[in-house]
C-alpha positions in Angstrom: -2.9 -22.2 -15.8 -5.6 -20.2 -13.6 -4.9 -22.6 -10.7 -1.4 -22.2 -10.5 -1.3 -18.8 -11.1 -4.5 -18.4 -8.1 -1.5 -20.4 -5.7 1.1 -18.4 -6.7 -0.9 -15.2 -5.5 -2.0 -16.5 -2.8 1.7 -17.1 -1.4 3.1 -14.0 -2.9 -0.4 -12.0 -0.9 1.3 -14.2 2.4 4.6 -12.9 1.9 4.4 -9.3 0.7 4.1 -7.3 3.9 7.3 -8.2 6.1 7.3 -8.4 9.8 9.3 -5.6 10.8 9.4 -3.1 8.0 12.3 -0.7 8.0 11.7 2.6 6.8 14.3 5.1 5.2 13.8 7.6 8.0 16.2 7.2 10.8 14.6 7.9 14.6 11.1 8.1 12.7 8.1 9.5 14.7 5.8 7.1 13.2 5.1 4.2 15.3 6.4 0.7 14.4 2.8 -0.7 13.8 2.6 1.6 11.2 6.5 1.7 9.4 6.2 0.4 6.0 9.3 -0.5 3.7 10.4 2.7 1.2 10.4 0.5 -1.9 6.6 -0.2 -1.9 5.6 3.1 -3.3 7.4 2.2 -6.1 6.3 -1.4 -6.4 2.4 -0.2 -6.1 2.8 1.8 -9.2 2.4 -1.7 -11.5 -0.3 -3.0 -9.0 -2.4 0.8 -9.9 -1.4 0.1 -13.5 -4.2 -2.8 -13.7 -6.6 -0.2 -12.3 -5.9 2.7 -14.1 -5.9 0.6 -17.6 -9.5 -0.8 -16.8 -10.5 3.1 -16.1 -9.2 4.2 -19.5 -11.0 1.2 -21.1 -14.0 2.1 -19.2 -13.7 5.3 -20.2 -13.7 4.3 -24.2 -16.1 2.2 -23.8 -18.1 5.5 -22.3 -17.7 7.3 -25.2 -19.3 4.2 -27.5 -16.1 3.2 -29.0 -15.5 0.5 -30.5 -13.9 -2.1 -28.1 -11.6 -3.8 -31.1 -9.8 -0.1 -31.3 -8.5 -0.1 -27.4 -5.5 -0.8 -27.4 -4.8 -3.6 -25.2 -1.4 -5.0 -26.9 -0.3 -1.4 -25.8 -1.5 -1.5 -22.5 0.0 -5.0 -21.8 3.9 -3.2 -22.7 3.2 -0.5 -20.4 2.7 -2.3 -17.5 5.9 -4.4 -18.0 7.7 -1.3 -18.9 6.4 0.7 -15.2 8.0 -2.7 -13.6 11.2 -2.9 -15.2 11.5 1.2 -14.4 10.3 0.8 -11.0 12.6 -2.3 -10.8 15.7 0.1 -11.2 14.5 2.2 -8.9 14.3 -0.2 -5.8 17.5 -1.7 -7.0 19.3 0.0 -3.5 16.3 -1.3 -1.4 16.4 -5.2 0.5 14.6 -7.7 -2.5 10.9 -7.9 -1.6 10.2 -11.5 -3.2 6.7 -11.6 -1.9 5.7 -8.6 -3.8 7.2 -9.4 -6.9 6.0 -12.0 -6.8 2.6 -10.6 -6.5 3.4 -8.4 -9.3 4.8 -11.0 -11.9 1.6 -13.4 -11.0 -0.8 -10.4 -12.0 1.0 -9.0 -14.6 1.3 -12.4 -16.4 -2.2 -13.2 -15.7 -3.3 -9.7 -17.0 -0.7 -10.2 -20.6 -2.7 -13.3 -20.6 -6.4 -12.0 -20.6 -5.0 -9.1 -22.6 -3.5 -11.0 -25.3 -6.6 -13.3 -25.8 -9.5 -10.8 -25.8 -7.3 -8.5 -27.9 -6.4 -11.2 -31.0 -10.6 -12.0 -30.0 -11.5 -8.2 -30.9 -9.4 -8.2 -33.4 -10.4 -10.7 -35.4 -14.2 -12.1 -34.5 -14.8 -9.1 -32.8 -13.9 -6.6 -35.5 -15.8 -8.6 -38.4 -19.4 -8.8 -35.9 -18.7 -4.8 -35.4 -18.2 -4.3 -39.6 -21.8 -6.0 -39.4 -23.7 -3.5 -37.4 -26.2 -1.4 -39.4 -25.0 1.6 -37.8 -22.7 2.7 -35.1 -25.2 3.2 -32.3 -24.1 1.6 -29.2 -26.6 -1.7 -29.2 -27.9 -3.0 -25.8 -25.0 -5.4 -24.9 -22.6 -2.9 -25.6 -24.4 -0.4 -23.4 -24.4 -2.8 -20.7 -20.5 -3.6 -21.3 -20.1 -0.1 -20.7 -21.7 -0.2 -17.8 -20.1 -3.3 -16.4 -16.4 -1.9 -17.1 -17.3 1.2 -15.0 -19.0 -1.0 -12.3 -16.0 -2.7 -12.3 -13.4 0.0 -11.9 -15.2 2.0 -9.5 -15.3 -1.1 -7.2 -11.7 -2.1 -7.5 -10.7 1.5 -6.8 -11.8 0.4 -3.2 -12.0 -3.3 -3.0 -9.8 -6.6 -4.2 -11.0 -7.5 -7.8 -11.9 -11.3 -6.7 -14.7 -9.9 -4.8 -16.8 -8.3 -7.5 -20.0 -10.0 -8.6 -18.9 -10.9 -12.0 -21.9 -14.1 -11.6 -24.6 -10.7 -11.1 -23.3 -9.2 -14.0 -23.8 -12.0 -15.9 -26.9 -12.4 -14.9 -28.1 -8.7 -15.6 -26.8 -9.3 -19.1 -29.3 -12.4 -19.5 -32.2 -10.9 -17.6 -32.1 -6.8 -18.2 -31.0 -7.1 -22.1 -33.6 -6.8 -24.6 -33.0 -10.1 -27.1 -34.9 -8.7 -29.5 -33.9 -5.9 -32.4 -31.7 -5.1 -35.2 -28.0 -6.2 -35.7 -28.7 -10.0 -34.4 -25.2 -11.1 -35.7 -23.4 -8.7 -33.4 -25.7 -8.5 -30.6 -25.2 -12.4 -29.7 -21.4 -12.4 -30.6 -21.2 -9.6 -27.4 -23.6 -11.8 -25.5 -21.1 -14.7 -26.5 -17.8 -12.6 -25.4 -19.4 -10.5 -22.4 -20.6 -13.8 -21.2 -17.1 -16.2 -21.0 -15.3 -12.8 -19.7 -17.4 -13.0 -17.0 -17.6 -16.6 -16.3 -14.0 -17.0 -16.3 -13.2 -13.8 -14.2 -16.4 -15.7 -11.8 -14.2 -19.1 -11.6 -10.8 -17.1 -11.0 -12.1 -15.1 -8.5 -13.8 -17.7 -6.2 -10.4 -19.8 -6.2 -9.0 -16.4 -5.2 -11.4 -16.1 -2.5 -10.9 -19.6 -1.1 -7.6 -19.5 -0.5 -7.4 -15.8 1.1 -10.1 -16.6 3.8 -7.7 -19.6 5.0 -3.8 -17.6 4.8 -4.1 -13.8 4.2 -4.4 -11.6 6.8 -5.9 -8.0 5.6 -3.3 -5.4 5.7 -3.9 -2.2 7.4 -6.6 0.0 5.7 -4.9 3.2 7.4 -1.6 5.0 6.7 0.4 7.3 9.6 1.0 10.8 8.2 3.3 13.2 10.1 2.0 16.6 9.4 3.7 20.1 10.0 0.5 21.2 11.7 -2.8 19.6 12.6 -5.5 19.7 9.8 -9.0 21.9 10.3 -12.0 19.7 11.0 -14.1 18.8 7.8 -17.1 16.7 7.4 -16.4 15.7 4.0 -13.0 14.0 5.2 -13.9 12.1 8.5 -11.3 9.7 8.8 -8.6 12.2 9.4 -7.9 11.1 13.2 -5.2 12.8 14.9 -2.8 10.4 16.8 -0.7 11.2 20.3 1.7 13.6 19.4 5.4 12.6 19.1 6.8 13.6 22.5 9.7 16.3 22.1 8.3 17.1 18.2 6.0 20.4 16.7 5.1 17.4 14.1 1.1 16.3 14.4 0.4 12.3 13.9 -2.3 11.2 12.8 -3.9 8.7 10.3 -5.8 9.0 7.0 -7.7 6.2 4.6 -5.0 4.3 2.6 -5.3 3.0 -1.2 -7.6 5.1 -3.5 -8.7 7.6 -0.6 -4.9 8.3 0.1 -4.8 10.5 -2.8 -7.8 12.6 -1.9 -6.5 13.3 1.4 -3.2 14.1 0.4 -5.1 16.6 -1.8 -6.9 18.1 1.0 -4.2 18.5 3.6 -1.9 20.1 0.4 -5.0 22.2 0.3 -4.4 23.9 3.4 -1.1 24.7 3.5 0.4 21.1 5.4 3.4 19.9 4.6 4.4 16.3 5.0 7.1 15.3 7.3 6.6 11.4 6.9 4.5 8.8 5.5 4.4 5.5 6.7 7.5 6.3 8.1 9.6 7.5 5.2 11.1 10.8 4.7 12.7 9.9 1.5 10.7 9.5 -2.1 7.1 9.0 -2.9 5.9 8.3 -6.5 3.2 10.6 -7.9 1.2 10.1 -11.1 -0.4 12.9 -12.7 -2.3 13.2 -16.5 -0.9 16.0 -18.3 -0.3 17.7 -21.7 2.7 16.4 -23.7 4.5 19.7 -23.1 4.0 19.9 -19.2 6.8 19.7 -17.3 7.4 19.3 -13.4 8.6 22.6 -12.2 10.7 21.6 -9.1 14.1 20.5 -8.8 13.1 17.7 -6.5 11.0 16.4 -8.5 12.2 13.5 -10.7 10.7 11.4 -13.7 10.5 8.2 -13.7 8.2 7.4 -17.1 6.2 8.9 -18.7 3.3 6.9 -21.0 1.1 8.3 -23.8 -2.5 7.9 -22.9 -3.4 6.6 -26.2 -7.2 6.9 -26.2 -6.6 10.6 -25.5 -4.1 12.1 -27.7 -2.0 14.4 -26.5 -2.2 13.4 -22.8 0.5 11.6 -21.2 0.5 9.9 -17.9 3.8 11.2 -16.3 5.2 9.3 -13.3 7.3 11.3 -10.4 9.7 10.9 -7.7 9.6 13.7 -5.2 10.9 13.6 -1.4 7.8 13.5 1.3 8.2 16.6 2.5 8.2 18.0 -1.4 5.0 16.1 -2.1 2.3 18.8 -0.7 4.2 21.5 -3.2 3.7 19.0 -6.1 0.2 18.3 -5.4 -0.7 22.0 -5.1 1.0 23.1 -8.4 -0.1 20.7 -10.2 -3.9 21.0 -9.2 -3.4 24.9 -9.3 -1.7 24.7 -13.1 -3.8 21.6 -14.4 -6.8 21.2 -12.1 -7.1 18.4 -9.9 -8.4 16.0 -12.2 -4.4 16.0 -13.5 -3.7 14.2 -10.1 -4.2 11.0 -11.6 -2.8 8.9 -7.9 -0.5 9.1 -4.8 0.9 5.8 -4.7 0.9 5.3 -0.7 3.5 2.6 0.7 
């Protein structure tokens, strides 16, 4: 099963980035290098999906919950559900099959981890935890804390497969006490902690293999037309300002794709910029934000595409948006100015 679904990602990873992207901005002033198709920052939403659901596990875990009450059957319907929504929304778009693909391979490989380790918590899992003495986080459940953070804060940045899940495993043999109280439940998380990790180990070095020989890293930058240039700041160095478009008041320049993407969008919102284009579109970009249940977008533009409860934290939703490019610097400022900028949960670049 791992194999084939390793191969199948592997083509789909080949596949997902066509040749000669066409935007939905006619006579763009991005450059062609740096066009990407409109439909992606709707298909990236499902991709986030599987990082912001080890955050919010990460998270519980950080609080010394129990790991039988996250709700993982939950999480696997969400991500299905932001597919099929996102689905319908690229419906008008030309049918990416590579990144589909990409998508089905990782969502069913994610339902299948899910579905195992939760009828695992549930059941072994849940009876070890009713044996604990108290509910004082032990050692190995510390140090699965810590790992689930580790973990998230690298695949914020990097590709999953390359995380050291075989030095994690070794921390948990060699940094972990063995001796103390609760012996029952201490070795069943030894047990558990140890085949997660040894499995995600195997999966990810037949990953690895197969992207050193075909796929070819995408760009790490994404083209921005501005309405005016941004002010210098130390703390965001890789803004770099591009030739401007001949004939155009519009600044060009570049800014850190994936995870940084958000921050920067932040920061040029910040100072009063307004977004003319991003990777060459003019037309929609999806915007996630963690709100109250009784927010509510206050633009016109704006549309929602799903909302999901955030069910470790009742009463927070994630709410999923659709807002034209140029609308997207307004979005960002009202919602940091009414909700804080923790409330900007992502900026789902193309």
């Amino acid at each position: 099963m791992k194999r084939a679904l390793a191969a199948a990602l592997l083509v789909a990873s080949s596949l997902a980035t066509p040749q000669t992207p066409a935007t939905d901005a006619a006579g763009s002033l991005t450059p062609v290098e740096h066009r990407r198709t409109p439909d992606q920052t709707f298909l990236t939403f499902p991709e986030w999906y599987l990082v912001h659901s080890p955050a919010e596990y990460a998270a519980y875990l950080g609080r010394g919950s129990a790991p039988s009450g996250f709700p993982l059957f939950s999480h696997i319907g969400q991500f299905w559900q932001s597919y099929r929504a996102v689905g319908d929304e690229i419906s008008k778009y030309p049918f990416n099959g590579g990144y589909h693909l990409m998508v089905m391979v990782i969502g069913t490989s994610t339902t299948v981890e899910y579905g195992l380790k939760g009828l695992y918590e549930h059941t072994i899992g849940r009876l070890a935890e009713a044996m604990k003495s108290s509910d004082a986080p032990l050692p190995e459940e510390r140090f699965a804390a810590a790992y689930a953070q580790a973990y998230v804060d690298f695949i914020r940045i990097d590709p999953w497969y390359l995380f050291d899940f075989w030095s994690q495993l070794k921390t948990l043999w060699s940094d972990v006490p063995w001796s103390g109280p609760d012996t029952v439940r201490r070795w069943e998380r030894r047990f558990a902690l140890s085949s997660e990790l040894l499995a995600k180990e195997g999966y990810a070095r037949l990953i690895k293999l197969g992207t050193q020989s075909i796929y070819d890293a995408p760009k790490p930058v994404t083209a921005v037309v501005l309405s005016r240039a941004a002010a210098a700041d130390a703390a965001h160095p890789d803004y770099v300002p591009l030739a401007a478009p001949a004939g155009s008041d519009a600044v060009l320049a570049t800014v850190p794709r994936y995870e940084a993407f958000t921050a920067y969008s932040r920061w040029l919102a910040g100072q009063g910029i307004a977004f003319r284009e991003v990777a060459g579109n003019r037309g929609d970009i999806v915007v996630s934000l963690l709100v109250p249940d009784d927010w509510r977008a206050d633009s016109a533009a704006v549309r929602t595409l799903f909302t999901q409860p955030i069910l470790t934290r009742p009463g927070t939703r994630r709410v999923v948006l659709a807002t034209p490019v140029p609308e997207l610097a307004a979005l960002l400022r009202q919602a940091e100015s009414a909700l804080g900028p923790s409330a900007i949960e992502h900026v789902y670049d193309f």
